[in-house]
C-alpha positions as CSV (number, residue, x, y, z in Angstrom):
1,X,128.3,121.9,163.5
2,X,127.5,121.3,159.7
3,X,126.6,124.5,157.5
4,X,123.0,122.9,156.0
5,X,121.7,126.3,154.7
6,X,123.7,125.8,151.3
7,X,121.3,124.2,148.5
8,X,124.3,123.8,146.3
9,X,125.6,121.3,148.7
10,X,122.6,119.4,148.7
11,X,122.4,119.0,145.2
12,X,126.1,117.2,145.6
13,X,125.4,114.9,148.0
14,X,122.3,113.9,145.7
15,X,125.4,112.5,143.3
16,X,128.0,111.4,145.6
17,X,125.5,109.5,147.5
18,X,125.8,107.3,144.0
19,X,128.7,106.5,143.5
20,X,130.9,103.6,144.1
21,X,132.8,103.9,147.0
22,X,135.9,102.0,145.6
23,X,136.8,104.7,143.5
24,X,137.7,106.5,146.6
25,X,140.9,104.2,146.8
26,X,141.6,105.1,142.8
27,X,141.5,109.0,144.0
28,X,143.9,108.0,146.3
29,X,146.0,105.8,144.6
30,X,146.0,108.6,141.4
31,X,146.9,111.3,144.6
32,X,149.7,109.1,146.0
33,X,151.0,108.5,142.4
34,X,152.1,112.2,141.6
35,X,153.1,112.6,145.3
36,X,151.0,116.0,146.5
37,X,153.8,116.5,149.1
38,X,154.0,118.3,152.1
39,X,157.0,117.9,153.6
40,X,157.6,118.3,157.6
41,X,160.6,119.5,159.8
42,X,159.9,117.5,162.9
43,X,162.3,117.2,166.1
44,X,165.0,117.9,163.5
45,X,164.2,115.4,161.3
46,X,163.0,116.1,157.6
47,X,159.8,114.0,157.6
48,X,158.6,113.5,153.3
49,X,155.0,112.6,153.5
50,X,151.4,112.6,151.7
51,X,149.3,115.3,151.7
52,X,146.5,114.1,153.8
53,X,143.4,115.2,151.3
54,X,139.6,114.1,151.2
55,X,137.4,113.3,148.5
56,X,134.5,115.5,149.8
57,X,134.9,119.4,148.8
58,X,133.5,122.3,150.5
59,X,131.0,123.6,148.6
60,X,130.2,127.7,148.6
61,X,127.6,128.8,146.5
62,X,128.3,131.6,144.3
63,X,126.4,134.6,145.4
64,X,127.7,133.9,148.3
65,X,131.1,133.7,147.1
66,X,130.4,137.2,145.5
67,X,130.6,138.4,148.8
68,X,134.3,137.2,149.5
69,X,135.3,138.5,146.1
70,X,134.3,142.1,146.9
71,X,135.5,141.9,150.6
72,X,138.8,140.6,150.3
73,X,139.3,142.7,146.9
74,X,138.5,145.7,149.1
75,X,141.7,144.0,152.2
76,X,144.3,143.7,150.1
77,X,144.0,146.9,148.0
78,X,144.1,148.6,151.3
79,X,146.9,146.7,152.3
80,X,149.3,147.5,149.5
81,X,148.3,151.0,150.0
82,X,149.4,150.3,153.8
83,X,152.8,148.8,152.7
84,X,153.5,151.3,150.3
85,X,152.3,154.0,152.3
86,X,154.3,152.6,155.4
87,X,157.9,152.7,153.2
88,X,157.2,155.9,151.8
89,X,155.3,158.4,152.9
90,X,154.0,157.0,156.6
91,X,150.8,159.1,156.4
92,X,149.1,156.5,158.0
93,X,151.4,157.1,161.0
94,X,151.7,160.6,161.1
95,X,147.9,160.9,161.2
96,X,147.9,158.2,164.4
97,X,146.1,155.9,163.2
98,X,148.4,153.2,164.5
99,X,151.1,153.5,166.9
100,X,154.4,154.4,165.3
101,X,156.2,151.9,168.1
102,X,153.8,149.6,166.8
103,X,154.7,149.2,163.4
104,X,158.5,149.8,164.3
105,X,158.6,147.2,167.1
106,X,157.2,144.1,164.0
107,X,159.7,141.9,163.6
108,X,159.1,142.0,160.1
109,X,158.9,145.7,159.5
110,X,162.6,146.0,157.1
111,X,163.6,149.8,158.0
112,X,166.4,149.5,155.4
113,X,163.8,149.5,152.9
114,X,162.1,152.5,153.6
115,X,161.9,155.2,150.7
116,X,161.8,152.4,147.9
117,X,159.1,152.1,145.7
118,X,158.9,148.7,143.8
119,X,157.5,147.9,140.2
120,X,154.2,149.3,139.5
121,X,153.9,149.9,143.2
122,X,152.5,147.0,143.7
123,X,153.9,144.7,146.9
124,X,150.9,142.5,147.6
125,X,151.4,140.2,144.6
126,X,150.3,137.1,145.4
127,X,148.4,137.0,149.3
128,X,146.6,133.9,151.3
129,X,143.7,135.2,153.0
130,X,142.7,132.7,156.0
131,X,138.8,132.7,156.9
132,X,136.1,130.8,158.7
133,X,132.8,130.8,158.9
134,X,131.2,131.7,162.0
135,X,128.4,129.1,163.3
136,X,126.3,132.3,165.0
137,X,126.6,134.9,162.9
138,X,126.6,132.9,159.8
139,X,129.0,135.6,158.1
140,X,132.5,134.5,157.3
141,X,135.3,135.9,159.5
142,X,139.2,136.9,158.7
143,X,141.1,135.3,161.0
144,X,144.7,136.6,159.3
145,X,146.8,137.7,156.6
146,X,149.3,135.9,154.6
147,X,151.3,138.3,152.5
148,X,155.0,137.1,152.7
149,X,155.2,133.7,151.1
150,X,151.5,132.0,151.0
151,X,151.5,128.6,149.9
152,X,149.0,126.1,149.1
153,X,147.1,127.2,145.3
154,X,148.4,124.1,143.9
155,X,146.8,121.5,146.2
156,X,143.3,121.9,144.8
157,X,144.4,122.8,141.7
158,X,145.8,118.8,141.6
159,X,142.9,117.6,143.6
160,X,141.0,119.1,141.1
161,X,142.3,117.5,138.2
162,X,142.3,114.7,139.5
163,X,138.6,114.7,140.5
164,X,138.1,115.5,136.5
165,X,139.2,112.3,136.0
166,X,137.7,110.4,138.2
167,X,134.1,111.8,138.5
168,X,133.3,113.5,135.3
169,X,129.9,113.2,136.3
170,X,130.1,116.0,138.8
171,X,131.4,118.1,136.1
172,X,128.4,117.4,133.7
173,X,125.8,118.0,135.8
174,X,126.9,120.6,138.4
175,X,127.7,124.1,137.5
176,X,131.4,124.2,139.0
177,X,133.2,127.2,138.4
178,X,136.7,126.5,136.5
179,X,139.5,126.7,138.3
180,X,142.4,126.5,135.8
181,X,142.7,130.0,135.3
182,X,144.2,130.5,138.6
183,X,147.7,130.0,136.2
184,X,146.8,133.1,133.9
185,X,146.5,134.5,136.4
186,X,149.5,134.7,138.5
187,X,151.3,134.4,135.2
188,X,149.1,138.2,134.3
189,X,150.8,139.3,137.7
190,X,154.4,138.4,136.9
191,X,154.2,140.1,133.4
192,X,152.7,143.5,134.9
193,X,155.5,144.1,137.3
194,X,157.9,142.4,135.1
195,X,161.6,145.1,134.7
196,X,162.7,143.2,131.4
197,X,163.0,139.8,131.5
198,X,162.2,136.4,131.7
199,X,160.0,134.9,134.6
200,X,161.2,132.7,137.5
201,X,160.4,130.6,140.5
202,X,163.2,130.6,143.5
203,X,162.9,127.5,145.1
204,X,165.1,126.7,148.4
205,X,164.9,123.5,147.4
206,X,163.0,120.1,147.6
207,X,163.6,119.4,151.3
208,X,161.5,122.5,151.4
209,X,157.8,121.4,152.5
210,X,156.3,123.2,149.5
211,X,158.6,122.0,147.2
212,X,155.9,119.8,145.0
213,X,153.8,123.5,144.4
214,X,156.8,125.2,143.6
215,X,157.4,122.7,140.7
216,X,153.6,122.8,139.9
217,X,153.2,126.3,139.9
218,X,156.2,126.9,137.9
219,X,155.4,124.2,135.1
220,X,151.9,125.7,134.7
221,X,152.7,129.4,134.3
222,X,155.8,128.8,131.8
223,X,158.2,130.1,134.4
224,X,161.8,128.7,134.9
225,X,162.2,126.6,138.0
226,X,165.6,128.1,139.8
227,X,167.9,127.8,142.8
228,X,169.9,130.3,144.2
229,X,173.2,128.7,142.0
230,X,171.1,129.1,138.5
231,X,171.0,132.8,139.1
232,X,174.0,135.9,139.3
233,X,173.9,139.4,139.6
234,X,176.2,141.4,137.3
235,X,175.9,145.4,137.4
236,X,172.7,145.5,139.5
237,X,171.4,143.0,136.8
238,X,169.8,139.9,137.9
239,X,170.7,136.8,135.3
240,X,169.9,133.0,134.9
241,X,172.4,130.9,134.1
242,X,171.4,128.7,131.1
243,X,172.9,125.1,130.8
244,X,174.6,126.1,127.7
245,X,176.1,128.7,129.3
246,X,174.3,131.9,128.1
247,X,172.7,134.3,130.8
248,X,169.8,135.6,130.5
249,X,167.9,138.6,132.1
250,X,165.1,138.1,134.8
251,X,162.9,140.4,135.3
252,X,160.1,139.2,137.8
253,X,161.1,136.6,140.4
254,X,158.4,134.9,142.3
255,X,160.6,133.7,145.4
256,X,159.3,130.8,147.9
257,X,162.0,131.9,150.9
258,X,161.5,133.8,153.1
259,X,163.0,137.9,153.7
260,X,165.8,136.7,155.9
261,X,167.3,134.2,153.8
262,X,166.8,136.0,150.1
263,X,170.4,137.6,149.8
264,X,173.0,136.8,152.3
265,X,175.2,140.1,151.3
266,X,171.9,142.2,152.9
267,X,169.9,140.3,155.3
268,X,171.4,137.0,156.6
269,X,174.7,136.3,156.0
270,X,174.8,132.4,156.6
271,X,172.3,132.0,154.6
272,X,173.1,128.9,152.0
273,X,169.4,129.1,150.1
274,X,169.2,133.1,149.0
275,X,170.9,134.8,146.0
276,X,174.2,137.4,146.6
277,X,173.5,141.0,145.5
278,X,169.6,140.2,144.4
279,X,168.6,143.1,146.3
280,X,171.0,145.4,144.8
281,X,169.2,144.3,141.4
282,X,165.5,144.9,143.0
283,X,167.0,148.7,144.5
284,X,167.9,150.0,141.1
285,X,164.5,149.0,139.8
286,X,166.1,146.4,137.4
287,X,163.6,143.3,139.2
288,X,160.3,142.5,140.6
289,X,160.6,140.5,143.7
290,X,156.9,138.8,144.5
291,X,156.5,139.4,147.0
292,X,157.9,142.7,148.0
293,X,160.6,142.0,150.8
294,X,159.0,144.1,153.6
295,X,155.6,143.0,153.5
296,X,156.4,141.0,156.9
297,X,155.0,144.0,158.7
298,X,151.5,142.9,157.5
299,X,151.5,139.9,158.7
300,X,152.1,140.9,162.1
301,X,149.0,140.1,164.3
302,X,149.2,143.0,166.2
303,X,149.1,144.9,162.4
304,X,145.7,142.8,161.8
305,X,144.0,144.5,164.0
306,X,144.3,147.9,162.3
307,X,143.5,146.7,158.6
308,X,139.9,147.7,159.4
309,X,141.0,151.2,160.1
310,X,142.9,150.8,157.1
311,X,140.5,150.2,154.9
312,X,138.1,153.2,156.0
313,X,141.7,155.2,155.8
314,X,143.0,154.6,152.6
315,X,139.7,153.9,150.9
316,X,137.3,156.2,152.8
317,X,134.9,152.5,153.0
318,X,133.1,150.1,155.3
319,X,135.0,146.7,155.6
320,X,133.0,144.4,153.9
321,X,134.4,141.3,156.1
322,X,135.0,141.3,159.5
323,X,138.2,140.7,161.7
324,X,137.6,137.8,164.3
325,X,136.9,139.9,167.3
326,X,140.4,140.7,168.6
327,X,142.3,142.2,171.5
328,X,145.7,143.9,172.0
329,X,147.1,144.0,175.3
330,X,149.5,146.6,174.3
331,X,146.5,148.8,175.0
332,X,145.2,148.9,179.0
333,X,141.8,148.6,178.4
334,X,142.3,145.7,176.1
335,X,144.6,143.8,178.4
336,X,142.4,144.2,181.5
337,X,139.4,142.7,179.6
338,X,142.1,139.5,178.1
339,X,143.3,139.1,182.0
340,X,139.3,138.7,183.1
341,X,138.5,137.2,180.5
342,X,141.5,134.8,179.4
343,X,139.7,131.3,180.6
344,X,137.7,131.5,177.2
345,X,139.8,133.7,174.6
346,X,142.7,132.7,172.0
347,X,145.9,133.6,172.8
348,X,148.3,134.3,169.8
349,X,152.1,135.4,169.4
350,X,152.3,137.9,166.9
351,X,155.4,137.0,165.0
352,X,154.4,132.9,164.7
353,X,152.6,130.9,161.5
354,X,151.6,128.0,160.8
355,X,149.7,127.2,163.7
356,X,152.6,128.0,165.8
357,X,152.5,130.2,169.0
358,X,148.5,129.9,169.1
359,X,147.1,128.8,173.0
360,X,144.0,128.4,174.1
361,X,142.4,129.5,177.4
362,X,139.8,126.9,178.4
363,X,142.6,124.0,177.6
364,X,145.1,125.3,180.4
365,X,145.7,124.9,183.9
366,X,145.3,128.3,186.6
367,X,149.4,128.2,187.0
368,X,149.8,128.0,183.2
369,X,147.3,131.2,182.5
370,X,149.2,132.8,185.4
371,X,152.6,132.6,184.3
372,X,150.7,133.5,180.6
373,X,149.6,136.8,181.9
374,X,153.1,137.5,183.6
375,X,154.9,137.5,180.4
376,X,152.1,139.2,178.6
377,X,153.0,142.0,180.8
378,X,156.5,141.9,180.5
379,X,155.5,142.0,176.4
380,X,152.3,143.1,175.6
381,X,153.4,144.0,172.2
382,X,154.3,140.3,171.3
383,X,150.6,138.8,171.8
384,X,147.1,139.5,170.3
385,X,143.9,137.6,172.0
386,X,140.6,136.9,170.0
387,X,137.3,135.1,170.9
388,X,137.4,131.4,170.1
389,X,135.3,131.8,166.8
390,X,132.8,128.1,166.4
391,X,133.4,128.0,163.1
392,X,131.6,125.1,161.2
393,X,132.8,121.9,160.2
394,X,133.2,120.1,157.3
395,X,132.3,116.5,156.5
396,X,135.1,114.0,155.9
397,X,135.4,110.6,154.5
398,X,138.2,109.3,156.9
399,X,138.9,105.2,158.2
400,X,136.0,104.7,155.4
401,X,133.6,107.0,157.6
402,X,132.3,110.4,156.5
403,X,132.6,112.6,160.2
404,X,132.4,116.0,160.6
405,X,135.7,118.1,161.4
406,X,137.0,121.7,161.9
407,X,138.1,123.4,158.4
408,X,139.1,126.9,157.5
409,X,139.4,128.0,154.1
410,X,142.3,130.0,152.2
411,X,141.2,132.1,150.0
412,X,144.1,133.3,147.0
413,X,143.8,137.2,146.1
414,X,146.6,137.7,143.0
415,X,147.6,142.0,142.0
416,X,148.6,143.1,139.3
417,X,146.5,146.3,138.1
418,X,143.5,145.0,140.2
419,X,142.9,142.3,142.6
420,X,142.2,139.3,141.1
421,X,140.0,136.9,143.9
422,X,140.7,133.1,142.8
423,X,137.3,130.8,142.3
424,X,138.3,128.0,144.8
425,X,140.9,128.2,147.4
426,X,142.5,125.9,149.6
427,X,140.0,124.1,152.5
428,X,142.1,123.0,155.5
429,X,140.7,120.4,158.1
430,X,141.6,118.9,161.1
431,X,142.2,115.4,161.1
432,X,141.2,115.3,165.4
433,X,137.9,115.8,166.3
434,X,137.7,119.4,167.8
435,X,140.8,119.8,167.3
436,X,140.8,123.6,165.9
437,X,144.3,123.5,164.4
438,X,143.9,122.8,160.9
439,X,147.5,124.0,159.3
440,X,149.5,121.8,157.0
441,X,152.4,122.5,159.3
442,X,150.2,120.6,162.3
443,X,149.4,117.7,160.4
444,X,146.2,119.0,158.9
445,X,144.5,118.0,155.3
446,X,142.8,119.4,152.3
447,X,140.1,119.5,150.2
448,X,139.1,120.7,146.9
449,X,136.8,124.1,146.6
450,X,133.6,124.0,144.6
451,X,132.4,127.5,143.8
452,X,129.4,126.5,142.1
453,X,125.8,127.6,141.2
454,X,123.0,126.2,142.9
C-alpha cells in the first residue's frame, strides 16, 4: 500500500514523469563509478558488491517531518539520561521501573563500566533510529534503537550528490531541504566531547561492509582515517602515529567496531581489529569514545520496551512517537497473550541486528511455533514479540519497472549539547515483493530522503 496523502510527492512525480528515462543508466553508471559499497559476509565468504539503490526518493513533507524532529529529539535525550543514569546512579532501577535482572541479564550491559562518567556526559553521540509508517494509523512507528555503531548517513548523502548532478531540475523547482550539513554536524559532536586532540575515524578495515562510509564520512568532516596500527597509548594518552614519525594526541575517536573487539587488553583478547590500552585512555578522561562503550544495553529489545517509561521518567513527558506494539514474555501475562496469539505476531531475539533473529508467525509450520514457544520458555528473557506493523510501501524503478515495495526509514539523531535530528535519513527497501526485511545485511537497497515543502 502506497502513502497518497503527501502533496509533496505529487508535485515530484509531476517532474519525474518528464524526464528521460536513459538517464536512469547515467545515475547508475555515476553510482557504480565511486563504488557505494556494502560489503557482505556470506557462508564465510567476503562477498564486495554494489549498493542496490533507486532513483525514486521517499518524499516526507516537512511539517510532517517536524513531527519526527521533536519525537526522536525527545528518545534519545531520554536515552542518554538512561545510559548515564544506568552506570552511575541506577535510579531508574532503584525506583522499579525496569527489572534490575533485566538490565543485568543484556548481553550488552558492560558492568566493568559502571561508576564512569564520559565527556560531557554524553554517550548517545551519534544514534540510528529505525521507523515505519503504519498503513492504519497513518502515524509513524519506532520499531528500534541503534545506538552502538549505526551505519548508513553516507549512502544518501552520495545518492544525493549525485542526483545534484544529474537532475538539477528537481533542485530548482522543488523546495528540498539541504542535506550537506549532516558533516557539521557530526563534526559539532566530535569537537564538544573532544579531551584535547585531534579527531579520528577507527576503521576495522575495508573488508568491513561499511568500509566505503567510513572513508566518506571521515573525508567530509576533516577527521583522520585510522586503523588500530596508526594509533598507541602511552601514559593513559591515546596517540596517532604520523607517517613522519611524530605522534600526535587524539582526543575524540569516532570508532566503527564494535564493544568487544575495541581493546583486546579489556574486552576480547583475540581480537586483531581494536587498539591495546584505548580504554585505559577513555577511564582517566583523557578521550571521547563515540559511541560510549556500554550503550549495548540500549539496544537490547527487551530495553526498547521500557524507553516509553523512560521518557515519562526522566523527562516527566508524553512520548511523542510510539513503540510498535510489543510484548515480553519475561512477563506472564505478556507471554500467555504471544502463546495465543503467536500465528500472527513477530518474533524477535533480543541480542540480534541486522535483520537477524527476526521470525514471523503466519510464515511457519504448527511444529516450528511449537518448538518456538518451548525455548521461549526455557528463555523468556532472550525474545520480544510485536504485531506485524503494515507499513507502506515505497515505489521502485527496478528491471525498468516502477513497483511498489516494503521500505523503512533510518532516521540519524547526532548529541552534542542538544540533539541534532538530520533532514533526510536513510530509506531501506526490499528488493522481494512483501518481503518485510529491508536490511542492508539481507540484501536490501536504498534510496535518497527528500524532506521538502509542499
Amino acid at each position: 500500500m502506497l502513502d497518497t496523502k503527501n502533496v509533496a510527492t505529487e508535485i515530484f512525480w509531476e517532474i519525474f514523469s518528464n524526464q528521460d528515462r536513459q538517464k536512469i543508466e547515467e545515475f547508475k553508471k555515476y553510482m557504480d563509478k565511486f563504488a557505494v559499497n556494502f560489503n557482505l559476509y556470506k557462508d564465510g565468504n567476503f562477498i564486495e558488491r554494489s549498493l542496490p539503490f533507486d532513483v525514486i526518493p521517499r518524499i516526507i513533507d516537512s511539517k510532517e517531518f517536524d513531527k519526527l524532529d521533536k519525537g526522536l529529539s525527545q528518545r534519545i535525550k531520554a536515552l542518554n539520561l538512561f545510559l548515564e543514569d544506568l552506570y552511575t546512579h541506577k535510579k531508574i532501577l532503584k525506583d522499579k521501573i525496569i527489572p534490575e535482572e533485566f538490565i543485568y541479564q543484556a548481553k550488552g550491559y558492560l558492568k566493568q563500566l559502571e561508576g564512569i562518567s564520559p565527556s560531557k556526559k554524553i554517550r548517545t553521540h551519534i544514534n540510528g533510529i529505525d521507523l515505519v509508517k503504519d498503513t492504519v494509523s497513518n502515524e509513524w512507528v519506532i520499531l528500534e534503537d541503534n545506538l552502538r555503531v549505526p551505519s548508513g548517513a553516507s549512502y544518501p548523502l552520495s545518492i544525493r550528490d549525485t542526483y545534484r548532478k544529474l537532475y538539477p531540475e528537481f533542485f530548482e523547482n522543488l523546495k528540498i531541504k539541504p542535506i550537506k550539513g549532516y558533516s557539521s554536524i557530526l563534526e559539532n559532536s566530535m569537537n564538544y566531547v573532544n579531551c584535547g586532540g585531534i579527531n579520528v575515524v577507527l576503521t576495522p578495515g575495508r573488508f568491513n561492509s561499511a568500509y566505503y562510509e567510513h572513508a566518506y564520512l571521515a573525508k567530509n568532516i576533516g577527521a583522520n582515517l585510522v586503523r588500530n596500527n596508526e594509533l598507541t597509548v602511552e601514559n593513559k594518552v591515546l596517540y596517532f602515529k604520523n607517517y613522519d614519525g611524530r605522534k600526535i594526541k587524539v582526543g575524540a575517536v569516532y570508532r566503527r567496531l564494535d564493544d568487544e573487539f575495541l581493546d583486546p587488553k579489556y574486552f576480547n583478547e583475540e581480537s586483531l581489529i581494536g587498539v591495546p590500552g584505548i580504554m585505559e585512555a577513555y577511564l582517566a578522561g583523557n578521550v571521547a569514545i563515540m559511541n560510549a562503550p556500554g550503550n549495548g544495553v540500549a539496544d537490547d529489545k527487551g530495553i526498547y520496551y521500557f524507553v516509553p517509561k523512560m521518557i515519562k521518567y526522566y523527562l516527566g513527558e508524553e512520548p511523542i512517537l510510539s513503540n510498535a506494539p510489543t510484548y515480553l514474555p519475561y512477563f506472564e501475562k505478556d507471554r500467555k497473550y504471544i502463546f495465543d496469539n503467536i500465528e500472527k505476531l513477530v518474533i524477535k531475539d533480543v541480542a540480534e541486528a541486522g535483520g537477524y533473529g527476526v521470525m514471523f508467525g503466519h510464515s511457519m509450520s504448527k511444529i516450528q511455533l511449537d518448538d518456538l514457544k518451548t525455548i521461549i520458555t526455557a528463555s523468556p528473557r532472550r525474545f520480544i514479540a510485536q504485531e506485524l506493523i503494515e507499513f507502506y510501501d515505497e515505489e521502485c524503478y527496478l528491471n525498468n519497472e516502477i513497483v511498489p515495495r516494503k521500505a523503512d526509514f533510518r532516521a540519524y539523531v547526532v548529541m552534542a549539547d542538544e540533539p541534532k535530528v538530520w533532514q533526510c535519513g536513510l530509506t531501506r527497501y526490499a528488493m522481494e515483493a512483501g518481503n518485510y526485511l529491508v536490511n542492508s545485511s539481507q540484501g536490501g537497497g536504498f534510496k535518497d530522503t527528500w524532506v521538502m515543502e509542499a
